[in-house]
C-alpha positions as a printed NumPy array, in Angstrom:
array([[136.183, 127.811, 109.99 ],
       [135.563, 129.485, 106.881],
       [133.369, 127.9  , 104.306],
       [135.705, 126.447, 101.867],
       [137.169, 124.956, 104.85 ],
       [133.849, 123.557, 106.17 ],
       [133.519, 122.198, 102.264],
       [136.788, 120.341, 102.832],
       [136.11 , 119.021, 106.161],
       [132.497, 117.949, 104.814],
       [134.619, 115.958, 101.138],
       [136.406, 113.847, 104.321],
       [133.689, 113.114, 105.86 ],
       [131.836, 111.795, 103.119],
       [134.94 , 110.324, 101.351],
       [135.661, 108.232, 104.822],
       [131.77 , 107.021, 104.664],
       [132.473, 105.701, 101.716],
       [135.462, 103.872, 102.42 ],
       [133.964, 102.181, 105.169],
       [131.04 , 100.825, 102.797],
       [133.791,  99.874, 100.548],
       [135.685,  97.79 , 102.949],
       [132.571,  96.182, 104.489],
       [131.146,  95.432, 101.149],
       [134.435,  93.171, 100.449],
       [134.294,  91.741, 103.372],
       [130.716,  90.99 , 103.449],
       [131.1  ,  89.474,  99.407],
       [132.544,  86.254, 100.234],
       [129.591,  85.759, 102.798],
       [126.613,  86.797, 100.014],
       [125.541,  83.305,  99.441],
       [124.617,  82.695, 103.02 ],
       [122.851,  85.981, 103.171],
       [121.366,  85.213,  99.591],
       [119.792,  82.147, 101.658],
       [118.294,  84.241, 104.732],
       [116.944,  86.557, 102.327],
       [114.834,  84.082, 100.597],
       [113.452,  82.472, 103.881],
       [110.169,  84.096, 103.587],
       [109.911,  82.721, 100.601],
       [110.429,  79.464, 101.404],
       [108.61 ,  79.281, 103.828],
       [105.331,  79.926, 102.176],
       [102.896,  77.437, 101.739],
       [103.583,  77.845,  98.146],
       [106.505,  79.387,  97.695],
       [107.32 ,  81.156,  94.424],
       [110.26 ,  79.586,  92.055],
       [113.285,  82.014,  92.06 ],
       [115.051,  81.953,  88.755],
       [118.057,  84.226,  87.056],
       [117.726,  84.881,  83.393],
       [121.221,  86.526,  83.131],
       [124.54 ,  84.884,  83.006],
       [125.442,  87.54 ,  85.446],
       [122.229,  87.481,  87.44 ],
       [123.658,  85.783,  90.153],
       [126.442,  87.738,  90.331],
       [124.181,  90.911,  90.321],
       [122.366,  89.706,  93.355],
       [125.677,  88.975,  95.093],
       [126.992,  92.832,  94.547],
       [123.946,  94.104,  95.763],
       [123.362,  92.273,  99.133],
       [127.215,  92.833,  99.305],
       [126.622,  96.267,  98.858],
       [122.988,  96.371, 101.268],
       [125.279,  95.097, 104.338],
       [128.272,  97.444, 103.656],
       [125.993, 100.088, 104.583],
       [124.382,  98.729, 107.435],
       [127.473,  97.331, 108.757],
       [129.232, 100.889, 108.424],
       [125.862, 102.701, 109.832],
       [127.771, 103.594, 113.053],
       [130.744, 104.652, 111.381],
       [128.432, 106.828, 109.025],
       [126.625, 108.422, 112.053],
       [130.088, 109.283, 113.56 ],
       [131.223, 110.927, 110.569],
       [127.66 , 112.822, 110.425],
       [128.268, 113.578, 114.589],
       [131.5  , 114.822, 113.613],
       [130.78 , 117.166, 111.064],
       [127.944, 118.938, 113.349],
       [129.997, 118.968, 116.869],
       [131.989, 122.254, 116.075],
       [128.478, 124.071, 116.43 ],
       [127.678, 122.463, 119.755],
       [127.688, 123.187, 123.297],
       [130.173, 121.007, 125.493],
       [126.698, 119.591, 128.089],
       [125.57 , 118.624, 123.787],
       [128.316, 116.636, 123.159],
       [128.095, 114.192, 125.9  ],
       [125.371, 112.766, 123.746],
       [127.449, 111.453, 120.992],
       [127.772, 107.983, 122.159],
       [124.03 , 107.763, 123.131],
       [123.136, 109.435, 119.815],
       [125.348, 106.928, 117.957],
       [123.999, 104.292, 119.397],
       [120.453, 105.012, 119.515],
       [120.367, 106.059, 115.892],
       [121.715, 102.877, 114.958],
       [119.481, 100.825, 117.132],
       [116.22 , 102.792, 115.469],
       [118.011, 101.991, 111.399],
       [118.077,  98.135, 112.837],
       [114.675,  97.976, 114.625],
       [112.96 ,  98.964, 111.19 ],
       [114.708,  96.86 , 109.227],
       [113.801,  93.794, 111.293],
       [110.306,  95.106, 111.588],
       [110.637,  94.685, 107.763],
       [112.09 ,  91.391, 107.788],
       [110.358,  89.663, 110.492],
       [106.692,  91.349, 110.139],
       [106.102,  92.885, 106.559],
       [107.56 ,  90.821, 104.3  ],
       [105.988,  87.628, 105.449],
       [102.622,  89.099, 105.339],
       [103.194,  90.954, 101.389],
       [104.808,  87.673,  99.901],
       [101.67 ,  85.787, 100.602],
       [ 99.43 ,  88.331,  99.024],
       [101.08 ,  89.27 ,  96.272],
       [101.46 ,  85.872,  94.9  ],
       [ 98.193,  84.734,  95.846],
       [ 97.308,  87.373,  93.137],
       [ 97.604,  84.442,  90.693],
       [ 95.34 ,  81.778,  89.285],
       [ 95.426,  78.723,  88.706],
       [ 96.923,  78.85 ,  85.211],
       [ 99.615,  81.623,  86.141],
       [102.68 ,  80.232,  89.076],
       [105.116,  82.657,  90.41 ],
       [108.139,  82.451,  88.819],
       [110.423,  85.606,  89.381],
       [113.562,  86.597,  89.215],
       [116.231,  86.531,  91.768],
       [117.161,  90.054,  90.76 ],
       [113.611,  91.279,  90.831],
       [112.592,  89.595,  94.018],
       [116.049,  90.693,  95.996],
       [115.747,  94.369,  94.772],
       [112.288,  94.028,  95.884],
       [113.273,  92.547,  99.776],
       [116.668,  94.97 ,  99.939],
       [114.602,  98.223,  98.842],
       [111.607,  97.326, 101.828],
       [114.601,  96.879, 104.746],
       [116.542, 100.112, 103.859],
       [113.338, 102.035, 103.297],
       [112.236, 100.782, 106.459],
       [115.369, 101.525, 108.235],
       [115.203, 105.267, 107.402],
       [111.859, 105.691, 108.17 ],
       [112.852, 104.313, 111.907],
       [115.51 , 107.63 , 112.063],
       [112.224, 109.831, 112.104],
       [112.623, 110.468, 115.921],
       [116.152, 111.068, 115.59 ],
       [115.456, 113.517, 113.084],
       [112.972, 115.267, 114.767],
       [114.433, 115.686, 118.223],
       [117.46 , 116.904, 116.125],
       [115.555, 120.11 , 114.282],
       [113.437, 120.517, 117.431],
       [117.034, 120.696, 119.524],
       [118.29 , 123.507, 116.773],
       [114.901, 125.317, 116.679],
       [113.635, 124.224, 113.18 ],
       [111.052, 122.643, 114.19 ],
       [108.54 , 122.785, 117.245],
       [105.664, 120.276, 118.9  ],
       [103.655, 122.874, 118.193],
       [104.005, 122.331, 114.475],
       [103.806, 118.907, 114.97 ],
       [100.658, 118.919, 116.59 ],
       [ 99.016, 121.563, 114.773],
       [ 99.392, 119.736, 111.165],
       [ 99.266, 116.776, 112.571],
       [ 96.014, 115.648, 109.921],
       [ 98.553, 117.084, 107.471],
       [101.089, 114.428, 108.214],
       [ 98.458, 111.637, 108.579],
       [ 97.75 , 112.219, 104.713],
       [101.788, 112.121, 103.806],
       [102.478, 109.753, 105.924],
       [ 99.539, 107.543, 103.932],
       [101.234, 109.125, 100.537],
       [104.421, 107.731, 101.911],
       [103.781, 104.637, 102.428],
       [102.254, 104.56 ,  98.393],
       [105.01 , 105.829,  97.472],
       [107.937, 103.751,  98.946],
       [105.736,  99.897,  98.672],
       [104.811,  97.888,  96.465],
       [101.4  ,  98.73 ,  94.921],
       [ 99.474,  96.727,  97.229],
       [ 96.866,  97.851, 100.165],
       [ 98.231,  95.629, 102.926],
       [102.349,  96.661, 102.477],
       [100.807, 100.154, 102.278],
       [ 99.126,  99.784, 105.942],
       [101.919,  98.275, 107.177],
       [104.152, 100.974, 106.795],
       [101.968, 103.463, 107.46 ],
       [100.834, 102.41 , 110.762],
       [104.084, 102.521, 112.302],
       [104.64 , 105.934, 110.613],
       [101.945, 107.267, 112.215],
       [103.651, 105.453, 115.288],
       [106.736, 107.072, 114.64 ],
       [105.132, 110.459, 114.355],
       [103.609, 110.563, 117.671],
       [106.634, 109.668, 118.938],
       [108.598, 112.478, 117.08 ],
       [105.998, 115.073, 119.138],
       [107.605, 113.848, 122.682],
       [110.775, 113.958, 121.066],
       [110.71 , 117.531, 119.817],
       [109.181, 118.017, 123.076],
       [111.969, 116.886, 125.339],
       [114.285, 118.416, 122.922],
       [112.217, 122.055, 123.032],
       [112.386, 122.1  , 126.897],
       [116.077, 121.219, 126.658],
       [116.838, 124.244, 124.384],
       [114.513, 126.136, 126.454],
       [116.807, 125.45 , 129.479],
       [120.063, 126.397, 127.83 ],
       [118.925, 129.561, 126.701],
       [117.835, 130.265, 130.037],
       [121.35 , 129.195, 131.406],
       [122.641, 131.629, 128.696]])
């Protein structure tokens, strides 16, 4: 193709993403309030759970776009990925593009395993020590917008970070990137991965661990990756 056309085919791609958020976001809006509910678990389930408030007329409806919004995305993930796939097949080799189904799938799987990692293992630990940051005097009160920005922001963030496998076996399979790299600044990416995780959290030691430790997780597994994906490229060229 010539590059205006790749431009064009690249506008469709992204323009049919978006559509597929759109529609998922409606159809996820009249189910918000039940969501709203399972978001706030943690919460309630505290010991002494903090007292969720809205100062806005439109708070509430605020909260409901944006958790509508949250699971468009998620929900349209493999529809995303498949757009993405799309895009990048032209420059593949036929024995590549038997993987789309097991890319597709396994991308998806690694977006969901961090969120729930999120859900299920960091948030229930940060809650508690964050609001245990108060005395006597001072109760957490917050508000809904605050705290749901706050939970939303930690499961996409988390989600991403899970794709850093993917990512790496991909620029490893295209000859970006090498285990050799990976290995050989490997104390490099310790200290990102720490700058990271101060980055993306909340200002608080224990949220910071907690998402670095599976970073450096992730990373370790991103060296096999590359690894398998180096001796695969290795073996085309040969066949070449």
């Amino acid at each position: 193709m010539p590059f205006l056309e790749h431009l064009e085919e690249l506008r469709w791609r992204i323009i049919k993403s978006i559509a597929s958020v759109v529609i998922a976001m409606m159809a996820a809006f009249p189910f918000t309030g039940k969501l709203l509910n399972l978001l706030t678990l943690p919460n309630a389930h505290l010991k002494e759970p903090a007292e969720l408030i809205f100062l806005k007329p439109t708070g509430m409806l605020m909260v409901r776009i944006e958790i509508a919004i949250t699971v468009g995305v998620i929900v349209s993930l493999p529809i995303i990925f498949y757009q993405i796939w799309q895009f990048v097949m032209p420059g593949l080799y036929p024995s590549e593009r038997k993987y789309l189904l097991p890319g597709l799938l396994f991308t998806t799987l690694c977006f969901l395993g961090g969120a729930s990692f999120c859900y299920f293992v960091l948030i229930p630990n940060v809650l508690p020590f964050l609001f245990n940051l108060g005395t006597a005097s001072i109760s957490p009160k917050i508000n809904i917008t605050e705290y749901m920005s706050f939970i939303l922001r930690l499961i996409l963030v988390f989600g991403i970070v899970f794709e850093l496998p993917i990512i790496s076996y991909v620029l490893a399979r295209v000859g970006i990137l090498s285990p050799h790299f990976l290995r050989k600044y490997r104390r490099y990416g310790i200290v990102i991965v720490f700058i990271i995780a101060a980055i993306l959290t909340p200002p608080d030691p224990l949220s910071q661990l907690l998402m670095a430790f599976p970073l450096l997780f992730l990373y370790e597994i991103s060296i096999w990756t590359s690894i398998l994906a180096a001796r695969r490229r290795k073996e085309r060229n040969e066949e070449e």
